[in-house]
C-alpha positions as CSV (number, residue, x, y, z in Angstrom):
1,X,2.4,98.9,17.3
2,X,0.2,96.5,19.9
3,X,-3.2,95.7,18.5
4,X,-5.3,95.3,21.2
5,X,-7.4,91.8,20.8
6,X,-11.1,91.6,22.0
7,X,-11.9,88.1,21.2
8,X,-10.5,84.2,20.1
9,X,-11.8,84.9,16.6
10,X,-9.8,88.4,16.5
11,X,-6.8,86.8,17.7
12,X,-7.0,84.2,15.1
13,X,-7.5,86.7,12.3
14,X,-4.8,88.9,12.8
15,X,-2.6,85.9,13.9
16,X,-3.4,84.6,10.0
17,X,-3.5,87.7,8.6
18,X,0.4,88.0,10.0
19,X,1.8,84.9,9.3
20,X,0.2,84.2,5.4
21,X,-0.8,87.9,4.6
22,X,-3.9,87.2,3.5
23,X,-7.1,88.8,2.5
24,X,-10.0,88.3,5.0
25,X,-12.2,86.6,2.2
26,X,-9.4,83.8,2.2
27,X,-8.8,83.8,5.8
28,X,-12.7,83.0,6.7
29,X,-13.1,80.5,3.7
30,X,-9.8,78.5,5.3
31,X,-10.8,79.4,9.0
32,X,-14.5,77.3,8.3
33,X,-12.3,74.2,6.1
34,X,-9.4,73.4,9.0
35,X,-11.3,75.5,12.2
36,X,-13.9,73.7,13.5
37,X,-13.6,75.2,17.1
38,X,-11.9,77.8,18.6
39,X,-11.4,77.6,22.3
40,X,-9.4,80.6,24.4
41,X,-7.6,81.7,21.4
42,X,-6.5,78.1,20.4
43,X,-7.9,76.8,17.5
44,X,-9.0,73.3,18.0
45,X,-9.6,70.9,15.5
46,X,-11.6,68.6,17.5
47,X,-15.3,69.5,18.5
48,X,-17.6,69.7,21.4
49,X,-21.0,68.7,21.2
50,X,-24.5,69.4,23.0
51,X,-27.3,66.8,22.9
52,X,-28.6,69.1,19.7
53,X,-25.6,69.0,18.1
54,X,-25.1,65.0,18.6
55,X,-28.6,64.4,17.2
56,X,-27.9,66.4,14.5
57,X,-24.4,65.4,13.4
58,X,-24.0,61.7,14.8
59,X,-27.3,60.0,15.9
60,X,-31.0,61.0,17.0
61,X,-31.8,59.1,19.3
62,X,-34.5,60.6,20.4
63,X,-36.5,59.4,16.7
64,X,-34.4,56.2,16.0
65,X,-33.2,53.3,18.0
66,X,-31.7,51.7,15.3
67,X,-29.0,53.0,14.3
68,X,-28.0,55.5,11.2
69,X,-24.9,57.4,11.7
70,X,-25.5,61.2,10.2
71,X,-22.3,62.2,9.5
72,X,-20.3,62.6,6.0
73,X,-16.5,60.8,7.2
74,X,-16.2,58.5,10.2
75,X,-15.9,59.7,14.1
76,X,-14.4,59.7,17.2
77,X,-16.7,60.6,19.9
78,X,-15.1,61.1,23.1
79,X,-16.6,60.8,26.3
80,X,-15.2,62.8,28.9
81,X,-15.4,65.1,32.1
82,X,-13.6,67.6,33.4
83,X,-11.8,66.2,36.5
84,X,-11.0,62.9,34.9
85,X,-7.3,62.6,34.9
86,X,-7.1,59.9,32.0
87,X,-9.4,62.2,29.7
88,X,-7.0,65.3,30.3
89,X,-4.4,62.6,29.2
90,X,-6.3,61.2,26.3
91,X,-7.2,65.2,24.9
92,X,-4.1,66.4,23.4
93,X,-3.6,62.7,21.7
94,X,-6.9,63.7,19.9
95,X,-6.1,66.8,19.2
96,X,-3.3,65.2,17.3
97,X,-5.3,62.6,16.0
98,X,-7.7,65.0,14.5
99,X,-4.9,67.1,13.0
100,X,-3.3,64.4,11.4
101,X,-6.8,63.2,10.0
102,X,-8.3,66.2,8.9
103,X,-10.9,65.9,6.1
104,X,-11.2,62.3,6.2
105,X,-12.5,61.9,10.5
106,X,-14.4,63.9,12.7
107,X,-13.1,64.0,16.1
108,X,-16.4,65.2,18.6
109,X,-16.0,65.5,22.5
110,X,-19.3,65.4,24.4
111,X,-18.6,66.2,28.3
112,X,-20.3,63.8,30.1
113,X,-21.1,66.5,33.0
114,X,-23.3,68.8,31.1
115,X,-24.7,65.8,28.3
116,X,-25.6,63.1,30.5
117,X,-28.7,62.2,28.4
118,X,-25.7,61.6,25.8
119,X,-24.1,59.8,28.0
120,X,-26.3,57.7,29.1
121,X,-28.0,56.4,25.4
122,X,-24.6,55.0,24.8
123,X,-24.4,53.6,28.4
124,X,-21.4,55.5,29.3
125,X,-20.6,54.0,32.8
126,X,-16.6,54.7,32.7
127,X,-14.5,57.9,30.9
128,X,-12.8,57.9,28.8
129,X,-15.2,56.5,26.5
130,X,-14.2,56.3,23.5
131,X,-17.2,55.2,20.4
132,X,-15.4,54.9,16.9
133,X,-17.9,55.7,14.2
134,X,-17.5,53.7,11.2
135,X,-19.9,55.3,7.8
136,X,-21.3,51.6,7.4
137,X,-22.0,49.7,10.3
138,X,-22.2,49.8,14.1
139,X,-19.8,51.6,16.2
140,X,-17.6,50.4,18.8
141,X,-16.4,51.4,22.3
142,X,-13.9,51.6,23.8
143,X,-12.7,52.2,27.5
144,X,-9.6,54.3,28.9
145,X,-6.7,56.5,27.6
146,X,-5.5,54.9,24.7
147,X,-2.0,55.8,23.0
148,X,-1.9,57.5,19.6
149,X,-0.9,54.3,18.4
150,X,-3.7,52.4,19.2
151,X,-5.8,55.3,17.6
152,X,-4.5,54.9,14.6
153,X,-4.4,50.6,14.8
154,X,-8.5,51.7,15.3
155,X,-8.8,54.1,13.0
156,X,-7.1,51.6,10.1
157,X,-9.3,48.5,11.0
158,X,-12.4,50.1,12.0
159,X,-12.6,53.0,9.4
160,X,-10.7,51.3,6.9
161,X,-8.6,54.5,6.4
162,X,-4.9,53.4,6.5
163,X,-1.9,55.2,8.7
164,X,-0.5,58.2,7.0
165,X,2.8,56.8,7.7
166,X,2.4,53.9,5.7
167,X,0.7,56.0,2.7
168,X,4.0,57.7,2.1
């Protein structure tokens, strides 16, 4: 029979519930591990942030101008806008990306439309923008659509977490 679906969160649960058969304890405690945003009825690993959330999770700025990263695993923060063709390009790469890297880097998106305070503390002149956040140290930029290759080449030197294809 045809359930009918009033939400993205319904949709995921009964999509779960179908394909492992689980109990709804189990789904939530998996949906909050590997779900960190669900968008539409997609669940994306990646994550938007407002200025609250950026202070909160990456950097206040606001308090500090030296830096201190916040987080608990390295990030990617993109920068990005809705009609940017390159950033439509770049956002299924990093969708990838934070699939692949689950548990061990963030991947946060902060639209550059709606956070320009964001923006601009990071002097955000060009998007993509892309700041990789190392746990020790400063964090570097980058500029422009870059290849899941050349995330990965980043993610290796700069994070010091090496490709999972040479892990195997």
């Amino acid at each position: 029979s045809a359930t009918l679906i009033n939400s993205p969160l319904q949709a995921c649960i009964i999509s779960f519930e179908k394909i492992f058969s689980m109990k709804f304890v189990t789904f939530i405690f998996l949906l909050h591990r590997t779900c960190k945003h669900i968008n539409n009825g997609v669940i994306k690993m990646t994550e938007n942030l407002t200025k609250n959330d950026f202070l909160k999770k990456v950097f206040n700025f606001e308090d500090s101008k030296d830096w201190n990263y916040n987080g608990d695993q390295p990030a990617i923060i993109d920068f990005w806008a809705s009609w940017c063709g390159p950033c439509k390009a770049v956002a299924p790469v990093l969708e990838e990306i934070s699939e692949e890297y689950a548990g061990k880097v963030h991947v946060y998106k902060v639209n550059t439309e709606e956070e320009q305070e964001v923006a601009a503390a990071f002097g955000v002149r060009s998007i993509p923008s892309l700041l990789f956040v190392p746990m020790d140290g400063k964090p570097q930029m980058a500029v422009g659509a870059l290849p899941a290759e050349s995330f990965k080449k980043a993610i290796s030197d700069i994070f010091k977490i090496p490709e999972l294809d040479q892990v195997n």
